[in-house]
N, C-alpha and C positions, 0 to 999 in steps of 0.2 A: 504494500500500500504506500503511493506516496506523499511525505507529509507536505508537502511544499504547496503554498495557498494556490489556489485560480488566479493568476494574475489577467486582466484585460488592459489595455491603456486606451489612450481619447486619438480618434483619427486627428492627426494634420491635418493642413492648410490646401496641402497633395494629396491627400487621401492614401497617399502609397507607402507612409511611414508616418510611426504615432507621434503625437505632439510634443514629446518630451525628447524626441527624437532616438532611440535606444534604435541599437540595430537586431537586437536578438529579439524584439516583441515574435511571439509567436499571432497574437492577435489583437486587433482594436475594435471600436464601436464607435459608432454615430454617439454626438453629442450636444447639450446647449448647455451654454451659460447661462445662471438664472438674471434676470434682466432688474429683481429689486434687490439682492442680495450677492455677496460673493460664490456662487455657489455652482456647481457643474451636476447636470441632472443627465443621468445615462435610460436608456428605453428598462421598461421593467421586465422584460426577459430576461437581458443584461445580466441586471442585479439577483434575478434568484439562478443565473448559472455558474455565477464567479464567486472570490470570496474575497476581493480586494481588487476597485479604480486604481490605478499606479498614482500615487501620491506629485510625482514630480510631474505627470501629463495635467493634474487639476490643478494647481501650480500655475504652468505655466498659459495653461485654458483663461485662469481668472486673471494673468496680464494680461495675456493675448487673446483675443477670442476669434480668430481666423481659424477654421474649420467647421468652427460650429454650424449645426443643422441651421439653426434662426436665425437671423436678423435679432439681435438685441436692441431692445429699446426701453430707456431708462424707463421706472414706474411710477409717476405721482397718481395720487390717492383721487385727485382730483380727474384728471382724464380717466382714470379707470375706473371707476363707479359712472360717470357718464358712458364711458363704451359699453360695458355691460348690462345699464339700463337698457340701450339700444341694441340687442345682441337678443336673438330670441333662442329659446333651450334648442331650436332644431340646430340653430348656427352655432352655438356651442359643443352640441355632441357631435355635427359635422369636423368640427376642427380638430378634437379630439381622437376622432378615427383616423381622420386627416395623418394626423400626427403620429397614430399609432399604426397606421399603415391599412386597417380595415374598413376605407372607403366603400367596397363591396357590398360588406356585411350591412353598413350604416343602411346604403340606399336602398338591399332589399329588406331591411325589415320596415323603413319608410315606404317603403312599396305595400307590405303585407296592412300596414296600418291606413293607409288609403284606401285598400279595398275594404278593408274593415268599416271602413267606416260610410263608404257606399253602399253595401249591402242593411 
């Protein structure tokens, strides 16, 4: 058995080597920067198949934030309670699938809930 953590790190800028830049990564992951906090969020696959982000790719993610999946954009309290007034729950779980890659799923069960609701 071996005792050695899951290590994962954060894609670069290139996509073709992690952000911390190490040449032995075995593997990386899609990543964002959080936009009100210092903080790097990895997909939640991710996190239940690893057992440790490489400390020096989150690091250097929250200087740099070149690779990241998103566009960062700072957060005041103010725009954001206004976007979200304006933001209806279907445009919310849109974005979220968006994000989580299950666009599919999103619109055929929006599909199942329209006929539902015709019949």
């Amino acid at each position: 058995m071996n005792a050695e953590p899951r290590l994962i790190h954060l894609k670069g800028a290139s996509e073709l080597e992690p952000k911390c830049g190490a040449t032995d990564a075995a593997s990386t992951t899609n990543w964002v920067r959080g936009a009100s906090f210092d903080e790097v969020y990895v997909p939640a696959e991710v996190v239940g198949r690893v057992d440790v982000v490489c400390g020096k790719c989150q690091e250097e993610a929250i200087r740099d934030d070149s690779g990241s999946d998103d566009e960062v954009v700072p957060d005041d309290e103010e725009t954001s309670v206004a976007a979200l007034a304006d933001t209806s729950d279907a445009d919310l779980l849109a974005e979220v699938a968006r994000r989580m890659g299950h666009e599919g799923a999103l619109s055929e069960e929006e599909s199942k809930k329209t006929k539902d609701h015709r019949n």
